[in-house]
N, C-alpha and C positions, 0 to 999 in steps of 0.2 A: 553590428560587428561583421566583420567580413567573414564569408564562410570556410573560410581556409580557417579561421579560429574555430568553428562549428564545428567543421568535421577533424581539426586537433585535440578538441572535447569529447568528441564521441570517441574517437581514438582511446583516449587516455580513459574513460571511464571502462571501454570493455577490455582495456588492458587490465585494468584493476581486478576485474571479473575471472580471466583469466589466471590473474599470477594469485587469486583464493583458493580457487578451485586445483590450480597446480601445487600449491603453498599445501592445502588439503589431501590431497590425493598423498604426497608424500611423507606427510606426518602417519599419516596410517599404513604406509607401505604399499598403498593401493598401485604405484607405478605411475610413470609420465608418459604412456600411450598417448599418442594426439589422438585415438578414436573414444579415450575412455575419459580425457580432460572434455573433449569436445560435448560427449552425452551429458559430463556430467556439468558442466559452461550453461547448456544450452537453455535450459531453464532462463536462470538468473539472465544470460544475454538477451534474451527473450523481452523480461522485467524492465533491462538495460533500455531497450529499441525502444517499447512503450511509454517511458520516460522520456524519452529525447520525442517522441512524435507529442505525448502532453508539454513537455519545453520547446513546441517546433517555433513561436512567435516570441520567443527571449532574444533580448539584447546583451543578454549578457551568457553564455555559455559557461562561462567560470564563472559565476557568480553561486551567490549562498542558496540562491532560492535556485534553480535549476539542479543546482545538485540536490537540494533537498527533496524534490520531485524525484530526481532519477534513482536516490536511494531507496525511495520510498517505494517506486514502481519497483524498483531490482530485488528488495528484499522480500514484499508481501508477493509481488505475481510470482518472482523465484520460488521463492517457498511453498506456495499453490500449487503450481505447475509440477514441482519437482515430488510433491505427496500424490496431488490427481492424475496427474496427466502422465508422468514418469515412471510413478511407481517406487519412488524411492523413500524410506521412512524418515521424518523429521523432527526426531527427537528435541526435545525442548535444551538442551547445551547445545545442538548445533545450530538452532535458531537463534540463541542468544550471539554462539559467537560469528556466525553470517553478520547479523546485525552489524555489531561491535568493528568487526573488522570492515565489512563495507562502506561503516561511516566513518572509521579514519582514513579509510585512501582517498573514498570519493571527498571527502571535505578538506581531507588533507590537502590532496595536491592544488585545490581553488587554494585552499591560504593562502599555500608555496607563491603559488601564480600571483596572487595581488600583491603579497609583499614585495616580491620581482618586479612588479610596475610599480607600486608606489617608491621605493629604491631608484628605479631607474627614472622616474619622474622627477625627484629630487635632485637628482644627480644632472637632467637636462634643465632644471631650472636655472640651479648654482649654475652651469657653463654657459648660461647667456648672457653675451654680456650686458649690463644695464644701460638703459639709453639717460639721455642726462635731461 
């Protein structure tokens, strides 16, 4: 896969990371500082990057199994990092709903995506015309 798809995958994953963490921060009134989204991003991005360096030899970027790795890296090293290393406490509901939430966007938007090509794949078959 071309890397312009690569790096529109890592895009879209640590956007995802970003609009939790935003999505989070203002359900508690915590505020949408970019210095206080970013401290509290940087964990999980962290988790994010290690997943994509264990997905660096996929051919498929949006595919089931790369995100399954990068969820997997964003939520256990996020989680780690963000109790050791951060300092911030990780109460057993907001590890449930990190979880919960990371796996519908991260997996969400690969469905989105393959339905969108298999759609458009369809759709370039039908308009060829058949040779006789």
């Amino acid at each position: 896969m071309p890397m312009r798809a690569r790096i529109a995958a890592i895009c879209v994953d640590a956007a995802t990371v970003v609009a939790f963490v935003a999505l989070g921060r203002d359900s508690h009134a915590e505020g949408e500082a970019v210095g206080g989204i970013a401290t509290v991003a940087a964990p999980f991005l962290i988790g994010t990057a290690i997943g994509w360096i264990a997905s660096r030899h996929t051919r498929r970027p949006a595919g089931v199994r790369t995100g399954a790795v990068v969820w997997a890296c964003t939520v256990v090293i996020g989680l780690a990092l963000r109790g050791l290393v951060f300092g911030r406490p990780t109460p057993v509901q907001f590890i449930v709903v990190a979880a919960t939430f990371l796996a519908l966007m991260l997996f969400g938007w690969r469905a989105l995506w393959l339905l969108i090509v298999r759609i458009r794949g369809r759709e370039h078959a039908t308009s060829e015309p058949s040779t006789p």
